[in-house]
KOLKOLMAR-267082 format. One record per residue (C-alpha): residue in three letters; x, y negated, z. Coordinates in Angstrom, 3 decimals, m for minus. Example, Ala and Ser with C-alpha at 12.3 -4.5 7.8 and 13.67 -1.06 7.14 Angstrom:
<recs>
ALA; 12.300; 4.500; 7.800;
SER; 13.670; 1.060; 7.140;
</recs>
This chain:
<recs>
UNK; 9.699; 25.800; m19.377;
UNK; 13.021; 25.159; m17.434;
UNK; 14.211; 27.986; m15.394;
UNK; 13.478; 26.698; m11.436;
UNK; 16.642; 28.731; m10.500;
UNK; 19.026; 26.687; m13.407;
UNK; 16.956; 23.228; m12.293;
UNK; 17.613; 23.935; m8.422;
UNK; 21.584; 24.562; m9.383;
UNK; 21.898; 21.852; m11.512;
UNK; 20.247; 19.496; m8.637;
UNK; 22.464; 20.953; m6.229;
UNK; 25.559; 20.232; m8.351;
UNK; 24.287; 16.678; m8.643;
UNK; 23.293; 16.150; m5.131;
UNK; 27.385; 17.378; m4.229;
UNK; 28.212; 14.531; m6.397;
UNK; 26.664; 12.028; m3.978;
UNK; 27.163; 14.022; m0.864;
UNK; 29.095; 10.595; 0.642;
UNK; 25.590; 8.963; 0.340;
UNK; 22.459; 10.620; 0.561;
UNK; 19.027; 9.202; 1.729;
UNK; 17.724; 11.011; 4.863;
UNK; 14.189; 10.943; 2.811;
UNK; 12.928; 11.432; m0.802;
UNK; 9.274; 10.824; m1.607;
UNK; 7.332; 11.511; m4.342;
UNK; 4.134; 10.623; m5.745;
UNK; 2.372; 13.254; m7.475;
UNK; 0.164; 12.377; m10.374;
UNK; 2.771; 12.051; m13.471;
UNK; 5.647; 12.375; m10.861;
UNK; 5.689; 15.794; m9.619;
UNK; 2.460; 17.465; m12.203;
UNK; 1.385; 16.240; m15.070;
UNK; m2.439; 15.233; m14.691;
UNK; m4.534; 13.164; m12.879;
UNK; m5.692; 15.591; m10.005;
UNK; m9.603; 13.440; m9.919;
UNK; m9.995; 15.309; m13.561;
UNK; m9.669; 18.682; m11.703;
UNK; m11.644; 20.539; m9.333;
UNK; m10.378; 22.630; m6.215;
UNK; m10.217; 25.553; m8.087;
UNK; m7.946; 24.699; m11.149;
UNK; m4.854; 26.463; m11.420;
UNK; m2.410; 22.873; m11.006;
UNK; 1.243; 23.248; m12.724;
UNK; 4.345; 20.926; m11.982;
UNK; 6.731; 19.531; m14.258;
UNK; 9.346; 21.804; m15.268;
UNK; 12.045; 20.111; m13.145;
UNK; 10.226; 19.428; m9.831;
UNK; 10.082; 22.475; m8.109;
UNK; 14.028; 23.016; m8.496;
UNK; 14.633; 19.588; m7.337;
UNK; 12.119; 20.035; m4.067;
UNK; 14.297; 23.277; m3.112;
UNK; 17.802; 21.414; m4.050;
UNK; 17.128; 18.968; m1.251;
UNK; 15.102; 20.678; 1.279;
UNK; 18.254; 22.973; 0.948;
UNK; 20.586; 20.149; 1.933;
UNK; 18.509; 19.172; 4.795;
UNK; 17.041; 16.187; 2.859;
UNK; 13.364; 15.553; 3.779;
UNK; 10.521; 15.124; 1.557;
UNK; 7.546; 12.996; 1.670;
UNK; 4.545; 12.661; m0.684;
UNK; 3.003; 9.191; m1.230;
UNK; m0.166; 9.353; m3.709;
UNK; m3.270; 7.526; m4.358;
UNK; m6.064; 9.740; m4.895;
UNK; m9.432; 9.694; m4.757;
UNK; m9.761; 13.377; m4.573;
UNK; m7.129; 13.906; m1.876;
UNK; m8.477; 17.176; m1.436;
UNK; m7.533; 18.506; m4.617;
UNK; m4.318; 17.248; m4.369;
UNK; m3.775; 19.226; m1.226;
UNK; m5.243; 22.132; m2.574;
UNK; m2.983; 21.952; m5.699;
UNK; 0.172; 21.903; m3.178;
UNK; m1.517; 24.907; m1.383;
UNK; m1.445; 26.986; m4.724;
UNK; 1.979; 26.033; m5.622;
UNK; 3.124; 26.906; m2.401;
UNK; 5.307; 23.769; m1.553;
UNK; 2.996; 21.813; 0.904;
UNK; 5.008; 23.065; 4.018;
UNK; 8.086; 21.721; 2.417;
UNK; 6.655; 17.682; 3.204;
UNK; 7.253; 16.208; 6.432;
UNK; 4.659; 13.604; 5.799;
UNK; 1.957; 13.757; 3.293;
UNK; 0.010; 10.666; 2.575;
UNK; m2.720; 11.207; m0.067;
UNK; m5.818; 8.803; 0.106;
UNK; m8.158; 6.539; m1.563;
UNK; m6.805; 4.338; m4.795;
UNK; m7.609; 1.624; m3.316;
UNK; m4.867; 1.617; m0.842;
UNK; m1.040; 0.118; m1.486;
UNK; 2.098; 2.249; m1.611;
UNK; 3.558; 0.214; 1.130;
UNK; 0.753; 1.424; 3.702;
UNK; 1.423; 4.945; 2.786;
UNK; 5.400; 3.925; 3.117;
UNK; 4.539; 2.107; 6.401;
UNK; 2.604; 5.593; 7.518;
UNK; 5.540; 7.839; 6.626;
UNK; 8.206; 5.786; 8.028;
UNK; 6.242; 5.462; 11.804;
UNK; 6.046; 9.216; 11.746;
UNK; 9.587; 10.180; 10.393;
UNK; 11.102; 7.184; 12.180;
UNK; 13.361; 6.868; 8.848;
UNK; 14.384; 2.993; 8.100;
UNK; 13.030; 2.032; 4.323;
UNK; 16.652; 1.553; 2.984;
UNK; 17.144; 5.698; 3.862;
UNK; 14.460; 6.448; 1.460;
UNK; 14.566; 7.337; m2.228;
UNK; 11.526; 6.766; m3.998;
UNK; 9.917; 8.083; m7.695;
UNK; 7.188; 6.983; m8.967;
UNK; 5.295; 6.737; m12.399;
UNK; 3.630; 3.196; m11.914;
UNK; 5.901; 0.127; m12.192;
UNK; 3.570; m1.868; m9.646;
UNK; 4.785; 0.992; m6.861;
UNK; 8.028; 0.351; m8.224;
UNK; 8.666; m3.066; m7.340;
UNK; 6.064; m2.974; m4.304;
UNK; 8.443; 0.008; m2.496;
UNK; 11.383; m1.866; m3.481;
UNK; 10.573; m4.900; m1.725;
UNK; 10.452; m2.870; 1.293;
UNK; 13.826; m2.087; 1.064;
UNK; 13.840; 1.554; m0.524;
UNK; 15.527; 2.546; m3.663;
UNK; 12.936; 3.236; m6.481;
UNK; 12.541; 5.359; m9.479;
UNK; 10.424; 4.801; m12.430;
UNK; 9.800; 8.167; m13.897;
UNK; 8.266; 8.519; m17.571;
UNK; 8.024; 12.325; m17.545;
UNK; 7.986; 13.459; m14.029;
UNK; 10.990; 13.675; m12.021;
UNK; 13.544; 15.278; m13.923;
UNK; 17.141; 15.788; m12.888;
UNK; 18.588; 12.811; m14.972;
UNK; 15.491; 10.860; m12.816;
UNK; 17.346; 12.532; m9.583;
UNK; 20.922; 11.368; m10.937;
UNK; 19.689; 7.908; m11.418;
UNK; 18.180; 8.132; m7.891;
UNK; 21.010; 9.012; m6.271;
UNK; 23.367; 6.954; m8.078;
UNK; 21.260; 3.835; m7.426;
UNK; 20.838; 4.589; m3.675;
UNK; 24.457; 5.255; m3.710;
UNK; 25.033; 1.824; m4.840;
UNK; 22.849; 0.476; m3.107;
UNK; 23.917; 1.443; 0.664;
UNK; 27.669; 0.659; m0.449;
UNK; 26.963; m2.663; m0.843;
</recs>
């Protein structure tokens, strides 16, 4: 298990990097982004866990005044919540869209962007599925595939690619 103290320096250090360029908003989706599981396999109760990096990397940026945003299809929306409750990092989102499978990742992008106000291209984006990928993308925010949760190489890339991205 990282140490959340080591993975919050080490994002800070690598946030400084970019400190030219940074997106006003970083959202992430949850299952396989920021835990590990598919939150419909749990129940309310469960004791939820994050990947080792994420909590580290959610203080690094609230820290620099970056916000964060949660984007995640779910049919069981209210574990999700209740899993963010019991980690004790729900207040840290300034918009928190968690609903039925069915929906797209642009609706919850088009819902988090009427009540931050924050353009698409000010947005960094990770994301396990390759479909939200490319869909978020087209919208005009720079997107992460993530294998293993965020990590802080995932957060480099991110922030390098944005970076490029609004230099251009």
């Amino acid at each position: 298990m990282a140490d959340e103290k080591k993975v919050k320096e080490e994002a800070d250090r690598i946030i400084e990097q970019y400190k030219h360029c940074l997106p006003r908003l970083v959202v992430f989706d949850l299952d396989y982004t920021l835990w590990p599981f598919y939150c419909e396999f749990y129940e309310e109760d469960d004791e939820p866990h994050l990947y080792p990096h994420s909590k580290g990397i959610l203080y690094a940026l609230k820290d620099r005044g970056i916000d964060i945003a949660i984007a995640s299809r779910s049919p069981t929306a209210n574990v999700a919540k209740a899993f963010l409750d019991k980690l004790k990092i729900r207040s840290m989102f300034v918009a928190e869209e968690i609903y039925s499978s069915w929906s797209h990742k642009t609706e919850h992008f088009q819902k988090i962007h009427r009540k931050t106000g924050i353009p698409f291209d000010s947005m960094l984006f990770f994301d396990d599925e390759d479909r939200n990928i490319q869909a978020v993308s087209k919208m005009g925010a720079t997107s992460i595939l993530v294998h293993n949760g965020v990590t802080l190489e995932a957060l480099r890339r991110g922030l390098s690619d944005f970076s490029q991205k609004s230099s251009s």
